[in-house]
C-alpha positions as CSV (number, residue, x, y, z in Angstrom):
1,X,52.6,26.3,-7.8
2,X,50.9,26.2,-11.3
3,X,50.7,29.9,-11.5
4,X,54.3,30.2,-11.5
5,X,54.5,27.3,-13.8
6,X,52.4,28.6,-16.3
7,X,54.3,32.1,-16.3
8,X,58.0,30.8,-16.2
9,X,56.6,28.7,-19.5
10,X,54.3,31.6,-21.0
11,X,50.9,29.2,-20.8
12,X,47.9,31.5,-20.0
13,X,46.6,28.2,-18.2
14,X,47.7,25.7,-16.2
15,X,46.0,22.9,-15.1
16,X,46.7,19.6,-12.6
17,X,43.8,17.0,-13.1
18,X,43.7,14.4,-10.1
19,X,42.4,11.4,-11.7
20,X,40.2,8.4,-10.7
21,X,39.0,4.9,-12.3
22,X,36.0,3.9,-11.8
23,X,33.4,1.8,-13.1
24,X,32.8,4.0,-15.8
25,X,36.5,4.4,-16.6
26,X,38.9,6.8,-15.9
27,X,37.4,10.2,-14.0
28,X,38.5,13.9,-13.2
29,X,38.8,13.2,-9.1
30,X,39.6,16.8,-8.2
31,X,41.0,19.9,-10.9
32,X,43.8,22.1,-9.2
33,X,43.4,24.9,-12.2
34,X,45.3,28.1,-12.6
35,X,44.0,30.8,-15.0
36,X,45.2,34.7,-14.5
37,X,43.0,37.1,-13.4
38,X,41.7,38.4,-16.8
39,X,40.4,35.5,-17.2
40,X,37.3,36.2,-14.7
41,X,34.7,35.8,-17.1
42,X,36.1,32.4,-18.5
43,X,36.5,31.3,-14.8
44,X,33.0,31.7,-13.8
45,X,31.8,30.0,-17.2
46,X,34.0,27.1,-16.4
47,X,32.3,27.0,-12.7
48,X,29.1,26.5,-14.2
49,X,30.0,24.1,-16.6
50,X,32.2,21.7,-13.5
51,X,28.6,21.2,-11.9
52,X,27.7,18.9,-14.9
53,X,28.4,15.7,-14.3
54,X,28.4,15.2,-17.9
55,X,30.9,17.5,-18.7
56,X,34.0,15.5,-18.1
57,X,32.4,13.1,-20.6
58,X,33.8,15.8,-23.3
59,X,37.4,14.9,-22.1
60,X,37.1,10.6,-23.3
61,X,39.5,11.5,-25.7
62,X,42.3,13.0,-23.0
63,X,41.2,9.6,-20.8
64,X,42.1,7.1,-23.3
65,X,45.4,8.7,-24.3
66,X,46.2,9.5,-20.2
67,X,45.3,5.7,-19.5
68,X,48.0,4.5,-22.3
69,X,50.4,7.3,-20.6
70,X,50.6,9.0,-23.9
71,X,51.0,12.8,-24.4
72,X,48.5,15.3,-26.1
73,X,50.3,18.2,-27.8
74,X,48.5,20.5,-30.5
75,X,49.3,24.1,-32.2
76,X,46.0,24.5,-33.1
77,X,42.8,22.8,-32.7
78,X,42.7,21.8,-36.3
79,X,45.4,19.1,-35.1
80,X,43.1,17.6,-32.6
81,X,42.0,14.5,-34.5
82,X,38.4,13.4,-35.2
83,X,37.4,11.4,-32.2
84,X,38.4,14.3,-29.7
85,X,35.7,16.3,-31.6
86,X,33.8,17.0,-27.8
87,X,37.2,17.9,-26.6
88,X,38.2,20.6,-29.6
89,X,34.5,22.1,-28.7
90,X,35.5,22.3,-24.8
91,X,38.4,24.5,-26.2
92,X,36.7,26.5,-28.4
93,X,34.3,27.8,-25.9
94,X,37.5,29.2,-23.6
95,X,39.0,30.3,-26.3
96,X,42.1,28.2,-26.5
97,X,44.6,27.9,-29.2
98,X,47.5,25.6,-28.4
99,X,47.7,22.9,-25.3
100,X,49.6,20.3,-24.2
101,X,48.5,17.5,-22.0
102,X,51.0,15.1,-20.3
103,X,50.2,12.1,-18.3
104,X,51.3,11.6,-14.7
105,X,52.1,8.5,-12.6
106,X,52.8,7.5,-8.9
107,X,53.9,4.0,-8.6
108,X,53.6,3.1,-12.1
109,X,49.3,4.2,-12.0
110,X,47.7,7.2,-13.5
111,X,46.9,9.7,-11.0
112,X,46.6,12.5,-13.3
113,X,47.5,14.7,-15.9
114,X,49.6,18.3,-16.4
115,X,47.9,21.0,-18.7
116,X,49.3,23.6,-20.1
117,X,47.6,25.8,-23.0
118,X,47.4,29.3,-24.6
119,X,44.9,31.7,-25.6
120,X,46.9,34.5,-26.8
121,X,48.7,32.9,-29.9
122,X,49.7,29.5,-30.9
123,X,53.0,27.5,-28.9
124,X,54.5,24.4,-29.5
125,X,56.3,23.2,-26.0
126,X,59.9,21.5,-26.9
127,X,60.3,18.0,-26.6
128,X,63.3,18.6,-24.3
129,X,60.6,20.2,-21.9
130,X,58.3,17.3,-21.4
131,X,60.3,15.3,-19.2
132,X,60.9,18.0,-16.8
133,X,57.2,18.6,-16.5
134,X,55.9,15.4,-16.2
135,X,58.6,15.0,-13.5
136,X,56.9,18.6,-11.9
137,X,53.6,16.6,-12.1
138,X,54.7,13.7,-10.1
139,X,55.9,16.2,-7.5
140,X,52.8,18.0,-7.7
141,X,50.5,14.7,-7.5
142,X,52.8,13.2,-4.8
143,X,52.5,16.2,-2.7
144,X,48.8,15.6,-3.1
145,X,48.5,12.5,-1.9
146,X,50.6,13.5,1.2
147,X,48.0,15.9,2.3
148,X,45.2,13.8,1.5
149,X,46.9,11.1,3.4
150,X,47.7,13.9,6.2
151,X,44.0,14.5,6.3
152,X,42.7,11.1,6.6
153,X,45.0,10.2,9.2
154,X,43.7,13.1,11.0
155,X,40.3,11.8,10.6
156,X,41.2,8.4,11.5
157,X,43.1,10.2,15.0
158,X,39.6,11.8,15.5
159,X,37.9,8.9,15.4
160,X,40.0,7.1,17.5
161,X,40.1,10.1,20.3
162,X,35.9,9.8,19.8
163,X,36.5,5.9,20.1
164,X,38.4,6.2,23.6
165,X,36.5,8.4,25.0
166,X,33.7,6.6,24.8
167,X,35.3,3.9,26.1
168,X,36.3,5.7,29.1
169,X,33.1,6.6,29.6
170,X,31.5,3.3,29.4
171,X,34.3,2.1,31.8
172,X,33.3,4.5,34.3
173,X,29.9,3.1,34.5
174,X,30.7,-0.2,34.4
175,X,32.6,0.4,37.6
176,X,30.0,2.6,39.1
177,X,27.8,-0.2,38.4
178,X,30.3,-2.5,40.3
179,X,30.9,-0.3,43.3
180,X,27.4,-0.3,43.8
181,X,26.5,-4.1,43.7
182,X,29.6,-4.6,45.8
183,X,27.9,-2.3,48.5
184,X,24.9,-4.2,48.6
185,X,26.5,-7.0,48.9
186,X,28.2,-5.9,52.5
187,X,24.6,-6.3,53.7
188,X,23.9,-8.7,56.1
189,X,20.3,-10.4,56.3
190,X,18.9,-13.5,54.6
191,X,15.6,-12.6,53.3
192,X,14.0,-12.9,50.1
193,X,13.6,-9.1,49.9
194,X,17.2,-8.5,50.3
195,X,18.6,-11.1,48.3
């Protein structure tokens, strides 16, 4: 669970971003975030900002380096370097001081990024530490994908119980159909009205 994550490490906020390519490039798909309690105000700022499209376009910077699989680590924003300019402002308005961004893959592909950053005071991670948490994302992202492949199975099952029992359905009329044409044709008589 990120909570627990971000506590056992001392990160005020933890973050899992599910990520998609598209046309544009690489996208935020879904954000798993954790951020304590205190954090009430910042959470409902953040709310408002997620219904912007155009906000993810502040996190290019994070994209490009996810896409090469290379890790984001700074002690203060100052160390964020000049083309991640929109992403330093993203950070200054919730306050944060230190971060760490690792990427994630499944199968050898992107499918997201861990993020871990501070508010309180400024925190280098240890280098020893980043293997272990991108191996905590993968278990995180692959746990992910089993419930969203759980979930489209289930609609897939659905569709193929709404499939069959229209089926049966249309089966049952066909043979009422049947029945009845096969009682008419017990009849006996040779006119034109019958026939």
């Amino acid at each position: 669970d990120l909570g627990r994550l971000g506590e056992l490490l001392g990160a005020d906020r933890c973050a899992f971003h599910r990520v998609a390519k598209g046309k544009d490039g690489v996208r935020i798909d879904e954000a798993y975030i954790w951020w304590p309690s205190e954090d009430d105000a910042q959470i409902s700022k953040l709310h408002d900002f997620l219904k912007d499209p155009k906000f993810f376009d502040n996190f290019e910077y994070y994209f490009h380096k996810w896409s090469r699989n290379e890790i984001v680590q700074f002690y203060c924003l100052e160390e964020l370097p000049k083309e991640a300019e929109k992403l330093r402002w993203v950070y200054e308005k919730f306050g944060t001081k230190s971060g760490l961004s690792i990427p994630v893959s499944v199968g050898g592909t992107t499918v997201g990024a861990l993020l871990l950053s501070t508010v309180h005071g400024h925190r280098r991670w240890p280098e020893e530490l980043i293997p272990r948490l991108r191996l905590f994302g993968e278990v995180f992202a692959n746990a992910l994908m089993r419930k969203q492949n759980e979930e489209s199975l289930k609609t897939a099952l659905a569709e193929v119980k709404q499939l069959k029992e229209r089926l049966e359905a249309d089966y049952a009329f066909l043979n009422e159909e049947l029945q009845l044409e096969h009682e008419f044709g017990d009849i006996v008589g040779k006119s034109d009205v019958l026939r």
